[in-house]
C-alpha positions as CSV (number, residue, x, y, z in Angstrom):
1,X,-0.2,-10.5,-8.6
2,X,-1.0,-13.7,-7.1
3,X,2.5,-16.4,-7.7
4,X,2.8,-20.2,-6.1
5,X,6.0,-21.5,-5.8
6,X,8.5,-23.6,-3.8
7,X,11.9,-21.5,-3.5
8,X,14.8,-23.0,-1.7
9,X,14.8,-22.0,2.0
10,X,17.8,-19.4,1.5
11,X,16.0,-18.5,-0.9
12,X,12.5,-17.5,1.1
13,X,15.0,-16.5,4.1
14,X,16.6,-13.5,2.0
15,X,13.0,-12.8,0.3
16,X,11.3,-12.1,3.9
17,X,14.7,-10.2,5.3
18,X,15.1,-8.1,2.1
19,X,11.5,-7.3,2.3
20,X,11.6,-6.9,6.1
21,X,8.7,-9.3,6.4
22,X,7.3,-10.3,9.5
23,X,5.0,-13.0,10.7
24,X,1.5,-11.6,10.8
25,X,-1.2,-13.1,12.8
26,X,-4.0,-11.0,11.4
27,X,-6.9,-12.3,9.8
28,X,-6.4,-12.1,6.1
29,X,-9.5,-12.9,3.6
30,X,-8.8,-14.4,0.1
31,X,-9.6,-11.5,-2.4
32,X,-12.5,-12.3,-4.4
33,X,-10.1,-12.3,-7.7
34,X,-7.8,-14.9,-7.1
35,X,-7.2,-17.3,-9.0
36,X,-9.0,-21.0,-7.3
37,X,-5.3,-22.5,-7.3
38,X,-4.5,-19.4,-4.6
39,X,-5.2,-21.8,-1.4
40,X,-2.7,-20.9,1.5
41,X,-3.3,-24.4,3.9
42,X,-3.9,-24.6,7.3
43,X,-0.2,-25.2,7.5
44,X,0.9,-22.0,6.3
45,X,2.6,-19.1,8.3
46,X,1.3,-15.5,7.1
47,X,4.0,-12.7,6.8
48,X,3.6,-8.8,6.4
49,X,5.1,-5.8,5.8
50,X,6.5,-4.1,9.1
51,X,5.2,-0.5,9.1
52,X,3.5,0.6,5.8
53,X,1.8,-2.0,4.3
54,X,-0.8,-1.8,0.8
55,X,-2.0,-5.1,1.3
56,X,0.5,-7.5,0.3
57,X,0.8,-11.3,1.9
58,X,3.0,-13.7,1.8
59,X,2.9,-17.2,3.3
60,X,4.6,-20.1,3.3
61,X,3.4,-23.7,4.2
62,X,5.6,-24.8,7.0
63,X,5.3,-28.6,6.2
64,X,5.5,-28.7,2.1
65,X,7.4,-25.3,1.7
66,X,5.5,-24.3,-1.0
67,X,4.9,-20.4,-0.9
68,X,1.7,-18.2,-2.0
69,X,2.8,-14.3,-2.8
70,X,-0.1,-12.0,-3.2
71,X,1.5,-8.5,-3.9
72,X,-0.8,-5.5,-4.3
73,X,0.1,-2.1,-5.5
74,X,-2.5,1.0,-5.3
């Protein structure tokens, strides 16, 4: 599932502690079925899964606040 959206920062603040998300500073390349409006900017801080992970990303641009969710399920 690839989503774009803008949430409210309590919003994205509960969403990466409910999730317990953490910023990840691995390399992540854009799958080669997203969709061409998937583009996570330069400005954009990359988050994880702490422990298990199945490939999900999440990131969120730290000047416009608009977020990019690419959740994966196997």
């Amino acid at each position: 599932m690839y989503l774009k959206l803008k949430p409210s920062k309590t919003w994205w603040d509960d969403f990466v502690k409910q999730n317990s998300l953490t910023v990840d500073t691995t390399k992540w390349s854009k799958p080669d079925d997203a969709p061409n409006w998937f583009e996570p900017t330069k400005n954009t801080k990359q988050y994880g899964q702490a422990g298990f992970s199945q490939g999900s990303q999440y990131f969120k641009d730290t000047t416009t606040g608009i977020c990019y969710i690419y959740e994966i399920q196997l």
